[in-house]
C-alpha positions in Angstrom: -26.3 2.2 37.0 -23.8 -0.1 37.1 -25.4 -3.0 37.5 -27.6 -2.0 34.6 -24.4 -2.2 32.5 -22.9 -5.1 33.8 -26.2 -6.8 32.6 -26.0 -5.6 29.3 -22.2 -5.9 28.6 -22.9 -10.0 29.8 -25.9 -9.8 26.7 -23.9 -8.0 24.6 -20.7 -10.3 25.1 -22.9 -13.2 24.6 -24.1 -11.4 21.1 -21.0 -10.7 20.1 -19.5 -14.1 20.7 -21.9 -15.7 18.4 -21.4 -12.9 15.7 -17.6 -13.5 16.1 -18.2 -17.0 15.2 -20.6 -16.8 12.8 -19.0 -14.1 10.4 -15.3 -16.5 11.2 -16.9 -19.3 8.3 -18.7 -16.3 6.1 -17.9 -16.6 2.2 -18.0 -20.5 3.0 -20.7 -20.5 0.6 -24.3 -19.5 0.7 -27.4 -19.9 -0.9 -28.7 -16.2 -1.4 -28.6 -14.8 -4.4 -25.8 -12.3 -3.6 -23.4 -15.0 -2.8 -24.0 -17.8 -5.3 -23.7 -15.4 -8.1 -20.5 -14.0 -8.8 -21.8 -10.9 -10.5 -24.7 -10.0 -8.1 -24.2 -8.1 -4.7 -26.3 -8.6 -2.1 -27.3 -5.0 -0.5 -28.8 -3.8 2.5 -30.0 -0.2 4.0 -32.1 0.7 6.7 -34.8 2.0 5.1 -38.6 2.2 4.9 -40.5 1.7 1.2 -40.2 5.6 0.9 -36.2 5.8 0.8 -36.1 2.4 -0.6 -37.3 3.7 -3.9 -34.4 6.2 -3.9 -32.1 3.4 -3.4 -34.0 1.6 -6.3 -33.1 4.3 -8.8 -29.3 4.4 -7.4 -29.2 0.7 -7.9 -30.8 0.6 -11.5 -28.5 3.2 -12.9 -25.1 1.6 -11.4 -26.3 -1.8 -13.0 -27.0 0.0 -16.4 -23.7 1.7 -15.7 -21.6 -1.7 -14.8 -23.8 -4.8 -15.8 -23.2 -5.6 -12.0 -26.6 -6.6 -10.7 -27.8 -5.8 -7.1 -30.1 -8.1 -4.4 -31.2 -4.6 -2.6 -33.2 -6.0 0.5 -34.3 -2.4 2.3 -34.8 -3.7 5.9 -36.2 -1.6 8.7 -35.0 -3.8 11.9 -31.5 -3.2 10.5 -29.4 -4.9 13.2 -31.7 -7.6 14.5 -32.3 -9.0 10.7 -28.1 -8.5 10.1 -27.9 -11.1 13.7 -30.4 -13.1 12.3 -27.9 -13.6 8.7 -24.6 -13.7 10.9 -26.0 -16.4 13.0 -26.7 -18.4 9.5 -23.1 -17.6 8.4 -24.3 -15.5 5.5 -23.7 -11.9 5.5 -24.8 -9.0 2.7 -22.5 -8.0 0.2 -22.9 -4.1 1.1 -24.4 -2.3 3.9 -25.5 0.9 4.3 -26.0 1.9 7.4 -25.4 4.8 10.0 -22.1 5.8 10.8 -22.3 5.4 14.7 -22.3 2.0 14.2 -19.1 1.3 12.5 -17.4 0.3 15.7 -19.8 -1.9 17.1 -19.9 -3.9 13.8 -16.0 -3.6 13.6 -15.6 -5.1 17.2 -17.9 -8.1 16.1 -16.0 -9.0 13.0 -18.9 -7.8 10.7 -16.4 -5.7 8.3 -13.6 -6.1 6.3 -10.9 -3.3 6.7 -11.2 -0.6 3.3 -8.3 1.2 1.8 -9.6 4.4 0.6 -7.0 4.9 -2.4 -8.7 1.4 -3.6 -12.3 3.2 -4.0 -12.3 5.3 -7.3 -13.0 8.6 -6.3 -12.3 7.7 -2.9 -9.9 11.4 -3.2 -13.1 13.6 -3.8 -14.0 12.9 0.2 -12.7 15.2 2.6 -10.3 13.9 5.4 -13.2 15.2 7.7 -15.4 12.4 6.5 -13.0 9.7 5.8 -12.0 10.4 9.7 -15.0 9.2 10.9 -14.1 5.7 9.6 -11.0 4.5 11.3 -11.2 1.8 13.5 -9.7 1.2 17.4 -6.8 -0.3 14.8 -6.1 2.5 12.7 -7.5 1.0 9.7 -10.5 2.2 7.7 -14.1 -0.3 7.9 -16.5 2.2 5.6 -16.7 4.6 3.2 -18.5 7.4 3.8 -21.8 8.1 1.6 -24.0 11.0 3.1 -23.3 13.3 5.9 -25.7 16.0 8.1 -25.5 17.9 10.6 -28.1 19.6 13.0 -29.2 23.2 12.7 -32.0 25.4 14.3 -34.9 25.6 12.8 -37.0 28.4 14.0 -40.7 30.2 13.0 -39.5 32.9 11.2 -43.8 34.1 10.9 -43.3 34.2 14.7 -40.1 35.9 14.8 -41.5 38.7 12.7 -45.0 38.7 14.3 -42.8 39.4 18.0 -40.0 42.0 16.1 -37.4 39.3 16.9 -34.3 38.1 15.2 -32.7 34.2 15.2 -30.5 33.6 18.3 -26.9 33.2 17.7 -26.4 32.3 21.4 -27.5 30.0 24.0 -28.9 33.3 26.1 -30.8 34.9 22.8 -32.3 31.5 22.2 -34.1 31.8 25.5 -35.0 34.6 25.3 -36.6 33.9 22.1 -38.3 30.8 23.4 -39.3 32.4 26.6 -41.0 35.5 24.0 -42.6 32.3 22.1 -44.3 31.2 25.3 -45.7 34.2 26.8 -46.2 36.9 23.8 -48.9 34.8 21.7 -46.7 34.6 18.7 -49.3 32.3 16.6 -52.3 34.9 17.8 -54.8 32.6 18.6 -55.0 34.7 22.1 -54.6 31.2 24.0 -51.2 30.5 26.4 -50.9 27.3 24.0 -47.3 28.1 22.3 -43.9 26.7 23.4 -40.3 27.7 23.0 -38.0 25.0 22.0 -38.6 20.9 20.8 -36.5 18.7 23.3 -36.4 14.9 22.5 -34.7 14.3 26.1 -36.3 11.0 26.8 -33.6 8.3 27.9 -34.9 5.5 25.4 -32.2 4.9 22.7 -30.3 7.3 24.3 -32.5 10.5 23.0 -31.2 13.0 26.0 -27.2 12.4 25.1 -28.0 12.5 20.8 -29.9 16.0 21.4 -28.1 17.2 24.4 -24.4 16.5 23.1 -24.7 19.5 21.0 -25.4 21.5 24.1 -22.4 19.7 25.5 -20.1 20.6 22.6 -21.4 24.5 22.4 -20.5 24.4 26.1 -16.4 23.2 26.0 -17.6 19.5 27.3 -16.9 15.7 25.8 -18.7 12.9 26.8 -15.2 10.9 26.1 -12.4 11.7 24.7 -9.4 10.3 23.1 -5.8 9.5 24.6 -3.9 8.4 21.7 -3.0 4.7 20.4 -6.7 3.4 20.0 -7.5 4.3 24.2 -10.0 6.8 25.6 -10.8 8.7 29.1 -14.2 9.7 30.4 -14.9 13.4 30.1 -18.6 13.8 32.3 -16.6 15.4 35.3 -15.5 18.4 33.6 -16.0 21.8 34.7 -17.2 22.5 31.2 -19.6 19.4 31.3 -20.9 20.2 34.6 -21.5 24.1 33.5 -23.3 23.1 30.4 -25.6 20.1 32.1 -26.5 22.6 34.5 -27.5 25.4 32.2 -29.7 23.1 30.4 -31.5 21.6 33.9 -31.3 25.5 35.1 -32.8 27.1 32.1 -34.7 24.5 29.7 -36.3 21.6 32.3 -36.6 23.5 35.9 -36.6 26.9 34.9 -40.1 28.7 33.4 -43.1 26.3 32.2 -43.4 26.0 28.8 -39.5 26.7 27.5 -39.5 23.3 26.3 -43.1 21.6 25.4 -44.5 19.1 28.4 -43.4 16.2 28.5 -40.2 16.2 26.9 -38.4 14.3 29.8 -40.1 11.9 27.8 -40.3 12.7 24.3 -38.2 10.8 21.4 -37.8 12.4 18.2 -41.2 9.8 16.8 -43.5 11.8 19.7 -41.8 15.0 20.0 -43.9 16.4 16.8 -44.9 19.7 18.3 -42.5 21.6 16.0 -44.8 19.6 13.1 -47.7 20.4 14.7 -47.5 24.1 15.2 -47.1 24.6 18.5 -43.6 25.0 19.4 -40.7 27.5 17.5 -37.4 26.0 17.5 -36.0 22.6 17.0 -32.2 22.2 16.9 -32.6 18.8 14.4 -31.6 17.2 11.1 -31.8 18.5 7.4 -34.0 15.5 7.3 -36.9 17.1 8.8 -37.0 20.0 5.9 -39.3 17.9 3.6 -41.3 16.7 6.7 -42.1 21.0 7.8 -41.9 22.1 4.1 -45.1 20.5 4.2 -47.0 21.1 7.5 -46.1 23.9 9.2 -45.4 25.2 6.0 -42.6 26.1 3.9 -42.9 29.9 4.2 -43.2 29.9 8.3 -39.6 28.5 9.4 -36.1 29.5 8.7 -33.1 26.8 9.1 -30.1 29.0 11.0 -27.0 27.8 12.4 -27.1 26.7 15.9 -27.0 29.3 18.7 -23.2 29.3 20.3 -22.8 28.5 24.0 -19.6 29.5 25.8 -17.2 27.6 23.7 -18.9 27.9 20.0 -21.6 26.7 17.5 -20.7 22.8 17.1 -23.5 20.7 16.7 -23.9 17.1 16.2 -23.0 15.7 12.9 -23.8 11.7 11.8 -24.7 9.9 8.6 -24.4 6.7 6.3 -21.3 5.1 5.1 -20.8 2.0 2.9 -19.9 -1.5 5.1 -18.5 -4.4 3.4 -19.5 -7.5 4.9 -16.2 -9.3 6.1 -16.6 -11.8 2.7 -14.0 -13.0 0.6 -14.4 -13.0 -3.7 -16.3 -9.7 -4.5 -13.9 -7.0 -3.7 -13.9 -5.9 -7.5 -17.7 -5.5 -7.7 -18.0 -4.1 -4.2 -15.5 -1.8 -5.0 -17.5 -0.7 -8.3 -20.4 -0.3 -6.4 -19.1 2.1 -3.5 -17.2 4.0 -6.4 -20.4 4.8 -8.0 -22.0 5.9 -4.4 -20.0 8.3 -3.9 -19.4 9.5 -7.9 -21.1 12.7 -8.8 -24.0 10.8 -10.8 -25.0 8.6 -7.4 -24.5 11.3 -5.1 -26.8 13.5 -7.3 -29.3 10.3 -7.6 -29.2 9.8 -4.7 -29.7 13.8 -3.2 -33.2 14.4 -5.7 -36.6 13.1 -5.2 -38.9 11.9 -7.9 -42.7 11.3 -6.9 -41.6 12.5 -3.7 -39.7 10.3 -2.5 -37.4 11.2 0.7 -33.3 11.5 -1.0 -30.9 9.3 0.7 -28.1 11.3 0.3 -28.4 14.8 2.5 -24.6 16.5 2.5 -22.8 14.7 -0.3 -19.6 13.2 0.7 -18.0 13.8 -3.1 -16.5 17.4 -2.2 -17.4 18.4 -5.6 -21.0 19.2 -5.1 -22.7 21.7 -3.4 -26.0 20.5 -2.0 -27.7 24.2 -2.3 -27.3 24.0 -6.0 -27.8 20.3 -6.6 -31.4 20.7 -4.7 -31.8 24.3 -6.0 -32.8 25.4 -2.2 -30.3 27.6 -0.5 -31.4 26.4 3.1 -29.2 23.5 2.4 -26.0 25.8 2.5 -26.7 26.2 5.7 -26.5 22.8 6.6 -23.5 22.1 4.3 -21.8 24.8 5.8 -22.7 23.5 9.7 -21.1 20.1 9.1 -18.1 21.6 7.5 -17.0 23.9 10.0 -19.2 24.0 12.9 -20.1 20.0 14.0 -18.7 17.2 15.6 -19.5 13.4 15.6 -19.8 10.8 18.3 -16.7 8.7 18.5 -17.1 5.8 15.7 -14.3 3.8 16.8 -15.4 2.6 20.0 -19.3 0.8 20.0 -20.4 4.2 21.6 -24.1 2.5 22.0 -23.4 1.8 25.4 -21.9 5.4 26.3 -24.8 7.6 25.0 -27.2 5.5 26.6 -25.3 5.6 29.9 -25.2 9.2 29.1 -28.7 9.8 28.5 -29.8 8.1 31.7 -28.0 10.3 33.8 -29.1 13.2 31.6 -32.6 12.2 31.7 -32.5 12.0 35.5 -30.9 14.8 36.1 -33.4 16.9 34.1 -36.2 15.2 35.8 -35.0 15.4 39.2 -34.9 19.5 39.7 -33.1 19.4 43.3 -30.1 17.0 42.8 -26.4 18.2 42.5 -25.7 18.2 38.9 -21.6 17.7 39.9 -22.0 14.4 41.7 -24.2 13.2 39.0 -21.6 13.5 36.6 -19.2 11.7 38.3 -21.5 8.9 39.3 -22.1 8.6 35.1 -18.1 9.3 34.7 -17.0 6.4 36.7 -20.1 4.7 34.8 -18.2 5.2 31.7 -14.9 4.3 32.8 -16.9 1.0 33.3 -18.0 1.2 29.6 -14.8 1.8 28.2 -13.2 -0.6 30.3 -15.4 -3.4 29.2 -14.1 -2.8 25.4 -10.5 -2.7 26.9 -10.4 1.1 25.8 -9.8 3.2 28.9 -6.5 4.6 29.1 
């Protein structure tokens, strides 16, 4: 493992380097439209034609609203297109792009620092949100736009077919998913049902993303923070090594059929048996709803908070904030524009669908809104309510890339390999992360 990261820290470095240099002569001049004229931005999401015609409508009503007019380029290989414009010295206007990524860009030199009382509006965002956009320095490099976090989403047909209720805890859920396999809950009198959707492949780092709830629900960090900008890796805790354990124990060695085959490989693109009909419960995103609304069917699932482990209900949180490319000469229209993102008018844009098109926006970041009654669907309270009180986000500060895939490895290998002591594991992918840390010059 830690020859794996050595090679990758020497790539990234090498990336970095030229992104450092490249963004040091940005606002030199340019020939895109964004940057030749003054009153167009250049804009960028990550987004396929589907969202992209969300974004449109945002766009078109902040340009009837301002008279500022907007370059939207909706790209799908986000961060090997944004290279491709650094290494040319021209960078967007406006990003929009997940949240985990803020410190990676920040550590390249691909932001300029944001101070929220300059953003109109910029007081309607909790402190929660605006937290998860403070550099390694202190100072703030987005502006939050849309939040989610995960919750359970269960067959409430099969619940009520077996007489069972929702889990609330880490031991009911397995029981559930254990009833799920072996009690025919979709009565097709075939053994072809299974308990819980795992995405616990190691590509992208899929095992740490749906595992770090598990983590959280079970007292465990993956890394945690030592004050003044500096971090310590938290893999060989008691906490981490009870909670890694109960998941190899209970979900991956323990009775076929608790999680569906082959999720030691599975990432969220393949793990579609949730979709398909043949598995209950899926601890995901609120940006699945449309996706099972539709097949298996509105009326057959439930969304629930997530069952507690040992130290509570937390479950992952992430989202989308608003990057300004580090540019000189547009703050005033950049600052319109992220004003009207977060306003009431472009959160609610931004939250509906026309022609059904997937909403951009899932938990609005403007704390005036309630995302139940914008979308008229009270499953959303239930997601609202999860990120407010009961989630947690990956550190944004450091680039955590590198950490969750390192995590996720050893994850993934440790679920895969039944027999092998989950407590020297974790250290071996502790010291790994010291390494990772170390590299950014953030261990303490």
């Amino acid at each position: 493992m830690g020859e794996r990261r050595r090679r990758r820290r020497l790539a990234a470095a090498a990336t970095v380097g030229g992104l450092m240099f490249a963004t040091a002569a940005c606002g030199s001049g340019s020939d895109s439209a964004g940057s030749s004229d003054p009153n167009t931005l250049e804009v960028w999401t990550r987004s396929n034609p589907d969202s992209a015609a969300t974004y449109d409508r945002v766009f078109a009503a902040f340009t009837r609203k301002t008279g500022i007019k907007i370059d939207y380029q909706p790209v799908v290989n986000f961060d090997q297109q944004l290279q491709s414009r650094a290494s040319t010295k021209d960078l967007p206007d406006v990003m929009i792009n997940d949240t985990a990524l803020m410190g990676s860009y920040q550590s390249q030199g691909l932001l300029k620092p944001i101070d929220p009382a300059s953003i109109a509006g910029g007081d309607q965002i909790t402190p929660k949100s605006w937290s998860s956009t403070v550099g390694v320095d202190g100072k703030h490099y987005g502006i939050p736009y849309s939040r989610q976090a995960q919750t359970l989403m269960i067959r409430k047909d099969w619940l009520r077919k077996l007489g069972l209720k929702a889990p609330t805890t880490w031991q009911e859920m397995l029981s559930v998913a254990k009833a799920f396999v072996t009690r025919d809950p979709d009565g097709d009198g075939k053994a072809d049902t299974y308990g819980i959707v795992a995405p616990a492949s190691a590509q992208n780092g899929y095992a740490a993303w749906w595992g770090a709830s598990f983590l959280w629900q079970g007292g465990a960090q993956i890394i945690q923070s030592a004050g003044n900008g500096k971090y310590t890796p938290a893999m060989d805790s008691a906490a981490a090594v009870h909670a890694v354990t109960w998941m190899k124990d209970n979900l991956f060695c323990g009775e076929k059929g608790v999680v569906q085959p082959g999720a030691i490989t599975a990432v969220t693109g393949t793990a579609t048996n949730f979709q398909d009909g043949n598995a209950g419960m899926y601890m995901t995103g609120p940006y699945n709803i449309t996706t099972f609304d539709a097949t298996p069917g509105k009326d057959t699932y439930e969304v629930v908070p997530a069952p507690a482990g040992p130290a509570g209900g937390d479950a992952l949180a992430d989202g989308e904030d608003v990057y300004l490319g580090a540019k000189t000469g547009k703050d005033r229209q950049e600052r319109a524009l992220a004003a009207f993102l977060i306003s009431t008018e472009g959160q609610k844009i931004a939250m509906t669908s026309v022609d059904g098109h997937q909403p951009v926006v899932r938990i609005p970041v403007n704390s005036t809104l309630d995302a139940a009654k914008v979308r008229n669907d009270v499953r959303w309270s239930v997601v609202q309510k999860a990120y407010e009180d009961a989630s947690e986000q990956f550190p944004n500060a450091p680039d955590f890339a590198p950490i969750k895939q390192d995590t996720a490895d050893s994850l993934n290998s440790i679920f895969t390999y039944c027999g092998g002591d989950v407590r020297s594991r974790l250290k071996e992918l502790n010291d790994t992360l010291a390494g990772d840390l170390k590299d950014q010059d953030l261990l303490k």
